[in-house]
C-alpha positions as CSV (number, residue, x, y, z in Angstrom):
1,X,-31.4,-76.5,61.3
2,X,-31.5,-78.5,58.0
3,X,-34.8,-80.1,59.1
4,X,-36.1,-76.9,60.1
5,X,-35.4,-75.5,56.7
6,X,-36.8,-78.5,55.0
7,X,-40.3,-78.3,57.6
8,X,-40.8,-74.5,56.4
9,X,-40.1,-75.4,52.7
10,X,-42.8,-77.8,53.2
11,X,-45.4,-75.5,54.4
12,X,-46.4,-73.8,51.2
13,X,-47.0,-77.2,49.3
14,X,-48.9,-78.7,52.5
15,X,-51.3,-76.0,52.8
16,X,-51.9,-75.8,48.9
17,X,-53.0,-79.5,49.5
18,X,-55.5,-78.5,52.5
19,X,-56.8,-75.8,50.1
20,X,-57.5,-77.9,47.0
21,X,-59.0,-80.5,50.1
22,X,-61.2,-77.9,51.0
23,X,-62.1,-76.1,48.0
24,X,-63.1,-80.3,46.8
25,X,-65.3,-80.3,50.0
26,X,-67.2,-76.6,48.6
27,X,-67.9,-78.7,45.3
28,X,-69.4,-82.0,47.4
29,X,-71.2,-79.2,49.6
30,X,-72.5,-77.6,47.1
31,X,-74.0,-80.4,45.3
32,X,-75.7,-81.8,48.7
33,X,-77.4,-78.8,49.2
34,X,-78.9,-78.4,45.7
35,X,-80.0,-81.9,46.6
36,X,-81.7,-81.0,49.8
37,X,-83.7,-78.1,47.7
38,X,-82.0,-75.5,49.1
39,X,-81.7,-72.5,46.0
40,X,-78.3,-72.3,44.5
41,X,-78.5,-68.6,44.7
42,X,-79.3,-68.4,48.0
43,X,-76.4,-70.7,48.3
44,X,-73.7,-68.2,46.5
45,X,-75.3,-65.0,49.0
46,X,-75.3,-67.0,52.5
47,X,-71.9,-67.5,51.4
48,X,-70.2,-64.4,50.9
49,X,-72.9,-63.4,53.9
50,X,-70.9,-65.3,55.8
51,X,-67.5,-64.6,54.4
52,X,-67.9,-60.9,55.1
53,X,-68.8,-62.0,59.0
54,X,-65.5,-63.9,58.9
55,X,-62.8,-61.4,56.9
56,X,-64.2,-58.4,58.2
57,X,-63.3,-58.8,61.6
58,X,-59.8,-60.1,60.3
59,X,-58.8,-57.2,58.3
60,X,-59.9,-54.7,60.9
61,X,-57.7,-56.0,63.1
62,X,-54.8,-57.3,61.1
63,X,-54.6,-54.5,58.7
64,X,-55.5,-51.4,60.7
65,X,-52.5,-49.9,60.6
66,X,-51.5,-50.0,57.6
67,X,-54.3,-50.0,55.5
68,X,-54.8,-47.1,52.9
69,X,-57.1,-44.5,52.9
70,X,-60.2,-46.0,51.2
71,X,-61.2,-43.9,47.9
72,X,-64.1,-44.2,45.0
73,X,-61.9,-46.1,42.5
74,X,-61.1,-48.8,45.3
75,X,-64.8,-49.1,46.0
76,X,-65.4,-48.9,42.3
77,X,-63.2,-52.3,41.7
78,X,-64.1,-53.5,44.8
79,X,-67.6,-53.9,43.3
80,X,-66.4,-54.9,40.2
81,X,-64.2,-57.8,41.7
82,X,-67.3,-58.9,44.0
83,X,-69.3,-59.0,40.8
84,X,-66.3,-60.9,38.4
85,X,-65.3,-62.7,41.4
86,X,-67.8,-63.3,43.3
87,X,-71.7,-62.9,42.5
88,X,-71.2,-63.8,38.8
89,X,-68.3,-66.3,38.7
90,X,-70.0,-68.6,41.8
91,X,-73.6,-68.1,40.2
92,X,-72.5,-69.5,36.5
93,X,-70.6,-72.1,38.8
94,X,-73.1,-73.6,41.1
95,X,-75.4,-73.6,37.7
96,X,-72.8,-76.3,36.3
97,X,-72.3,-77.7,38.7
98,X,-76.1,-78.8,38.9
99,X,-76.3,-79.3,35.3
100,X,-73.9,-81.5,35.4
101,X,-71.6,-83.3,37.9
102,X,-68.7,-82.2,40.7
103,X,-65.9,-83.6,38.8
104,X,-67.2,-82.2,35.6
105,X,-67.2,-78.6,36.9
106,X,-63.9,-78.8,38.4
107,X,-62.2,-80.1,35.4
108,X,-63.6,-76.9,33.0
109,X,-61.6,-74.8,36.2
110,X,-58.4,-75.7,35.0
111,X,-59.1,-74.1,31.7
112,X,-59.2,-70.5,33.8
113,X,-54.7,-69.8,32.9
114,X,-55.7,-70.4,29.6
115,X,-59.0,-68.2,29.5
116,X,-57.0,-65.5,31.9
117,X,-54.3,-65.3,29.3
118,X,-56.9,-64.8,26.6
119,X,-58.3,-62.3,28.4
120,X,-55.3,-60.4,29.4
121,X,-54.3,-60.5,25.8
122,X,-57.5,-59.2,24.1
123,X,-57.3,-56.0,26.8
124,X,-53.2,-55.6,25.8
125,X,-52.5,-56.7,29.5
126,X,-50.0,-59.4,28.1
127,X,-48.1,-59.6,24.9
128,X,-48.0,-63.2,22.9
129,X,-44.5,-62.9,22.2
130,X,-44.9,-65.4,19.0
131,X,-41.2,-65.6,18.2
132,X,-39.9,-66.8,22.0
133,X,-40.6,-70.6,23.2
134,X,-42.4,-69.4,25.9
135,X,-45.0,-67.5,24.2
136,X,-45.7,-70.5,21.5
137,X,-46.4,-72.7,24.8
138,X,-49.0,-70.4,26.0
139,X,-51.1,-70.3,23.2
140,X,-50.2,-73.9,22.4
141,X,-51.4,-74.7,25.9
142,X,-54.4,-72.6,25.4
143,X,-55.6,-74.5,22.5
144,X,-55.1,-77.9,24.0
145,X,-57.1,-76.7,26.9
146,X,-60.0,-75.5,24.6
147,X,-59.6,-79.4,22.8
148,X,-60.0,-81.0,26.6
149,X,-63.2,-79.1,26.8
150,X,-64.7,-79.5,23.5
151,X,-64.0,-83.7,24.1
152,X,-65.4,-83.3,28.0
153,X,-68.3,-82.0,26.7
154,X,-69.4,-84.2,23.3
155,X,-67.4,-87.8,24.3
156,X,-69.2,-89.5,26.6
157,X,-67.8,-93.1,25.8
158,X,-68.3,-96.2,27.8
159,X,-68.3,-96.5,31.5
160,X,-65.2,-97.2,33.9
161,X,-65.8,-99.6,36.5
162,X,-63.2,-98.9,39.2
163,X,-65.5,-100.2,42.3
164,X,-68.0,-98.2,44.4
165,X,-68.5,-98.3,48.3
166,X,-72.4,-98.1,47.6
167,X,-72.8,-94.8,49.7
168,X,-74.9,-92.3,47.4
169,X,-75.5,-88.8,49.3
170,X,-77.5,-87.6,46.9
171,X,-80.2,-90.1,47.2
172,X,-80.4,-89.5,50.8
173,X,-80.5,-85.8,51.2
174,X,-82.7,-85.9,48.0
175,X,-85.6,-88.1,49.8
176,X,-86.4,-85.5,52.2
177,X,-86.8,-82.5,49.6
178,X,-87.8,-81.8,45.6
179,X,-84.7,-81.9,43.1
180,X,-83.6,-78.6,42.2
181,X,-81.8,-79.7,39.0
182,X,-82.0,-82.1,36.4
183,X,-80.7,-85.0,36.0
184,X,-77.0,-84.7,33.7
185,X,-77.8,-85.5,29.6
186,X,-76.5,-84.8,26.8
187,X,-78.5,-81.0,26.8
188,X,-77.8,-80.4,30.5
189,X,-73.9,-81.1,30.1
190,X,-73.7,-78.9,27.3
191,X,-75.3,-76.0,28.9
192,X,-73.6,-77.1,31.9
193,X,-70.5,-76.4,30.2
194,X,-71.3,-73.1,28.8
195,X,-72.1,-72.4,32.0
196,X,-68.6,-73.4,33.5
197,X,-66.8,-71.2,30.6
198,X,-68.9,-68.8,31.6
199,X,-67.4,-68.9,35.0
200,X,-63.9,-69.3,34.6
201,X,-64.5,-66.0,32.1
202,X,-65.9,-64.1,34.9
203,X,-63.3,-65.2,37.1
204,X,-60.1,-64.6,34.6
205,X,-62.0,-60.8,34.4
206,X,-61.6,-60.9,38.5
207,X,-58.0,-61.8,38.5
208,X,-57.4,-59.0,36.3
209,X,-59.1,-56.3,37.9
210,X,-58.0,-57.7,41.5
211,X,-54.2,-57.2,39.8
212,X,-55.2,-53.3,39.8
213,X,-56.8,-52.9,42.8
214,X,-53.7,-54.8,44.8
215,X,-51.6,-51.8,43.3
216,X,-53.3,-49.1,45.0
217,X,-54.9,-51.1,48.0
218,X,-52.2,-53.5,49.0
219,X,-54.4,-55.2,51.6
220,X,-55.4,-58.8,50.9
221,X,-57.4,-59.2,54.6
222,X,-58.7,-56.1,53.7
223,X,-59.9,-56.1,49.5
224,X,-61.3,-60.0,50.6
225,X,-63.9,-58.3,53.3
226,X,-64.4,-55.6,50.3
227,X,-65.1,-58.2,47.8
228,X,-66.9,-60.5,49.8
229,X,-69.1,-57.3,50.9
230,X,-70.0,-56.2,47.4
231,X,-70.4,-59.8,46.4
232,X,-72.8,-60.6,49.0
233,X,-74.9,-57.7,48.7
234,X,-74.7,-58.4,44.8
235,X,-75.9,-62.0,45.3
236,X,-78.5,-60.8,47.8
237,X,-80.3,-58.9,44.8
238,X,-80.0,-61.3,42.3
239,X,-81.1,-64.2,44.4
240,X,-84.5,-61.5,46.0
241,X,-84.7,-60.4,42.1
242,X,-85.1,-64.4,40.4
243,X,-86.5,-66.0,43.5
244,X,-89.3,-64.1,46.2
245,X,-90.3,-67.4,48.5
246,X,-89.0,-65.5,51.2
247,X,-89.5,-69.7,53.1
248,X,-85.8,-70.5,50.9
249,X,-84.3,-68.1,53.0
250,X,-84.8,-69.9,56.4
251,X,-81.5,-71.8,57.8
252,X,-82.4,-75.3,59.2
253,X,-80.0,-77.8,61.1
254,X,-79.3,-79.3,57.7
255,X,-76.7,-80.3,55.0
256,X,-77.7,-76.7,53.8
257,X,-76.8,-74.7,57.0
258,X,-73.5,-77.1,56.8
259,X,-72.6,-75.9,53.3
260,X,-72.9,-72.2,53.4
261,X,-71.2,-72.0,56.9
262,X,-68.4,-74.2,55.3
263,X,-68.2,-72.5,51.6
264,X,-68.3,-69.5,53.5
265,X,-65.8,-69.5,56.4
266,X,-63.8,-72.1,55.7
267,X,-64.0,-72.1,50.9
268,X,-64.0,-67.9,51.4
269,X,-62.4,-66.7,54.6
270,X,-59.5,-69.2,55.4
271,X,-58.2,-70.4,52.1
272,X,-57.9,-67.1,50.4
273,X,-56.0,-66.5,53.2
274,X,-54.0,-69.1,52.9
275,X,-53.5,-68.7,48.9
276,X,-52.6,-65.5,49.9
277,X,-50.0,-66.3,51.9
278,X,-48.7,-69.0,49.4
279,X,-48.7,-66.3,46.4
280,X,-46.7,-64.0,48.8
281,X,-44.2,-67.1,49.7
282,X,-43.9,-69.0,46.1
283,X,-45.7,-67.0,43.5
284,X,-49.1,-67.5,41.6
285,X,-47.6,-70.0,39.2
286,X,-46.6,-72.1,42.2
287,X,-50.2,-72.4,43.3
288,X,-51.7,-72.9,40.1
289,X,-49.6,-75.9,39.6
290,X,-52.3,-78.0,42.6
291,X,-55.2,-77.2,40.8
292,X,-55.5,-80.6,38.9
293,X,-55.5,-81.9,42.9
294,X,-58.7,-80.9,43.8
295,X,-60.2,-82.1,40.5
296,X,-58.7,-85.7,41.6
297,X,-60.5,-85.4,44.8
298,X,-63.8,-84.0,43.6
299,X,-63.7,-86.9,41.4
300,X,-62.8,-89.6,44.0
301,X,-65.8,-88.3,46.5
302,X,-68.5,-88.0,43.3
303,X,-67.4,-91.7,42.6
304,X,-67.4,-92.8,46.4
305,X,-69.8,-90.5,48.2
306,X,-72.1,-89.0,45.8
307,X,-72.4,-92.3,43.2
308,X,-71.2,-90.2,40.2
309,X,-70.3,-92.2,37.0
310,X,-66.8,-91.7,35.6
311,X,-66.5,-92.0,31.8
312,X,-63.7,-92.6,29.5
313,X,-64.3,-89.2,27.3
314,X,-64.5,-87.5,30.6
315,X,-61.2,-88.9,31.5
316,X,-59.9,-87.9,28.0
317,X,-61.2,-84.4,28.2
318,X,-60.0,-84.0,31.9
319,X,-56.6,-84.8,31.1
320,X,-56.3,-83.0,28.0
321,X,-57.5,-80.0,29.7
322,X,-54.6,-80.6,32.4
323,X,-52.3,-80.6,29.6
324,X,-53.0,-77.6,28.6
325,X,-53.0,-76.2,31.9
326,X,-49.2,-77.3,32.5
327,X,-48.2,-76.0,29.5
328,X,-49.8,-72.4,30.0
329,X,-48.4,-72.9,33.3
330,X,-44.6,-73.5,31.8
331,X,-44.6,-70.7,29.3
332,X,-45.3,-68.4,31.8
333,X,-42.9,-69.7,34.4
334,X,-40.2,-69.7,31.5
335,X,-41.4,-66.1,30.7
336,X,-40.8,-64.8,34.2
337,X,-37.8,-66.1,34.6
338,X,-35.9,-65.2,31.2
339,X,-38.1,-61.1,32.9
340,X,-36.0,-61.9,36.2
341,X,-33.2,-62.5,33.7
342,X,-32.8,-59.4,32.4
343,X,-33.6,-56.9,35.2
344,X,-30.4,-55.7,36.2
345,X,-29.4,-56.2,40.2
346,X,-27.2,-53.8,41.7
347,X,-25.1,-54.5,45.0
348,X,-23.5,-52.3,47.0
349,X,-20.4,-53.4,48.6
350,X,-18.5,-50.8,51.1
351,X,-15.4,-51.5,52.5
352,X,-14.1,-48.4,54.8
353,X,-15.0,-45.5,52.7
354,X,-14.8,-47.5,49.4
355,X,-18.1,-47.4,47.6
356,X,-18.2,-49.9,44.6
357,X,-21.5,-50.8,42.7
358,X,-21.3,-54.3,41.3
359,X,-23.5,-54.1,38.0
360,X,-24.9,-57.9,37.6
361,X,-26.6,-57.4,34.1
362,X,-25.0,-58.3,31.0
363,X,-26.4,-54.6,29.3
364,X,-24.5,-51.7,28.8
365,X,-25.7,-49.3,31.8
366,X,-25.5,-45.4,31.2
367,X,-24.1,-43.9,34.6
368,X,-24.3,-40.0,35.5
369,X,-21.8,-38.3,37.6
370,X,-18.6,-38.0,37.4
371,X,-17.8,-42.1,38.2
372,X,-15.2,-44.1,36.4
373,X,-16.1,-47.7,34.7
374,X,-13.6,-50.5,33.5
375,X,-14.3,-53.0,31.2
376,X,-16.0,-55.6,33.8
377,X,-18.8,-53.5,34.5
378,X,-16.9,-52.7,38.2
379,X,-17.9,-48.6,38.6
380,X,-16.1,-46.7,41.6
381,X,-18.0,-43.7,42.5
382,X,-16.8,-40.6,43.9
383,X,-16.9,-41.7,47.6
384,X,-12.9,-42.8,47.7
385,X,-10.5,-42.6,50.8
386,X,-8.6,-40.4,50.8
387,X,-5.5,-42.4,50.9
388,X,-6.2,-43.8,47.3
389,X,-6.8,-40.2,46.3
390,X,-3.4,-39.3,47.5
391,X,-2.0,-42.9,45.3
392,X,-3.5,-41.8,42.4
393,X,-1.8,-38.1,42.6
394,X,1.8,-39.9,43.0
């Protein structure tokens, strides 16, 4: 039984690992098929084209029993998280990541706790809480995250040599099409990064609007095939709007039809799935903690597979950002807890026809009725045998 226990505690951190895997594949993807020509908007659509073909069918069947009655204001932030979450976020994403490189882009997504905090506080969603440790750490961790950026973006410094395996990607897929960005410079990987803020801002506005819509339309199978709905048909537009060389369109046997059936089935359909499910099992703390994971791994495959160079400021700024992301990530662990801490947990305990509630807080509790309370915070209620009625009258 023990080994059973320890197989299912396992499960949550094993499938965070295939997630950040995955989500590392999307970034490689992504790059190879800007490579191969293929529009990066067209890109962002096919995939939440696809992601809707995937969820849809999911969330019909999973969730057709108990899904809610679908109204205006779910549709409303429905569109609104397909636009944050979606459209937007991926468009500002795919940008960077052209501008710049894979690892690069991935590193700025660890400053999205930090950004998400900001954002939750500037709308009153969150309080700082200045005067608790936990609420110093969060804006502590926030401003070490905005220092790992500012240094990943202006310190280049020299080169670190830690081998290559000579396989460059982008070279190949690029000798059979036109570039479709330019090469990373000093310009480039500031815009780049502007453009990476830009996305983590977009997404932080997601989280927060997707933390509403969960409270009236608690379906995740279900809001996914919403968001990837509106998101698609959003990214449709903009991509028909900037773009009317109706030729991009056109799905070869390529890199290209590899990455938006991947980004779209496997980055969209199964691992928000699967994050779901780890969310519901450990909490969003828990799997915010393997985000630095897949920046390791994006960085491993630019340096093996796609010839990146890896630079010591880039090192610098990567793990500074890290830093801040742990520590955004401990203040609001610490605050949850000392919030567990103080909700008060009742237990009922019945034994015959006794009926005691064991009070577990430490606060005074105000009780109605007619109930009688000792000093330990034991309170017997009015359901008493009648045998210890008949003591008490002797």
């Amino acid at each position: 039984m023990r080994i059973l226990e320890q197989v299912d505690n396992l499960k949550p951190i094993l499938l965070m690992v295939v997630v950040q895997i995955a989500y590392a594949g999307v970034n490689v993807f992504y790059k190879l098929a800007a490579e191969d020509g293929m529009s990066l908007r067209i890109i962002v659509a096919y995939r939440f084209i696809f992601a809707t073909a995937f969820t849809a069918p999911i969330a019909l069947i999973v969730e057709r029993k108990t899904r809610p009655k679908l109204t205006w204001m779910v549709l409303f932030q429905a569109f609104l998280c397909g636009l944050f979450g979606g459209a937007l976020a991926q468009n500002l994403y795919v940008s960077s990541l052209a501008l710049t490189s894979a690892s690069f882009a991935s590193a700025m997504t660890n400053l999205l706790p930090a950004i998400t905090f900001m954002l939750a506080l500037s709308f009153r969603f969150e309080r700082i809480g200045i005067g608790s440790l936990a609420g110093k750490a969060k804006i502590m961790g926030t401003l070490i995250g905005i220092g790992g950026a500012v240094l990943l973006t202006f310190l280049k410094g020299p080169e670190i040599d830690i081998g290559s395996t000579h396989i460059d990607l982008l070279k190949r897929f690029a000798s059979h099409s036109k570039k479709t960005y330019v090469p990373s410079s000093h310009g480039s990987r500031a815009l780049g990064a502007v453009f990476a803020i830009g996305s983590c801002f977009s997404y932080a506005s997601w989280l927060i609007v997707q933390a509403k819509m969960s409270e009236v339309y608690p379906c995740p199978y279900s809001s996914t095939a919403l968001m990837s709905l509106m998101g698609s048909i959003q990214a449709t537009i903009v991509a028909f709007c900037l773009g009317k060389d109706w030729s991009e369109w056109k799905l070869r046997f390529n890199i290209s039809l590899l990455a938006v059936l991947y980004s779209g089935i496997v980055g969209t359909g199964l691992m928000v799935t699967l994050i779901n499910w780890c969310v519901k099992r450990k909490g969003p703390v828990f799997v915010s903690v393997f985000n630095p994971l897949m920046l390791i791994l994006v960085t491993m495959a630019g340096i093996f597979l796609l010839n990146e160079k890896l630079y010591l400021g880039s090192i610098l700024g990567a793990v500074v950002i890290i830093l801040g992301l742990y520590v955004v990530l401990w203040g609001k662990s610490r605050e949850k807890k000392k919030m567990n801490g103080s909700l008060r947990r009742e237990t009922l305990l019945i034994n015959g026809d006794n009926m005691d509630i064991v009070v577990a807080s430490t606060p005074e509790r105000i009780c109605s009725g007619n109930r009688d309370s000792n000093n330990d915070g034991h309170i017997n209620t009015k359901g008493r045998s009648d045998d210890s009625k008949r003591t008490e009258s002797q």
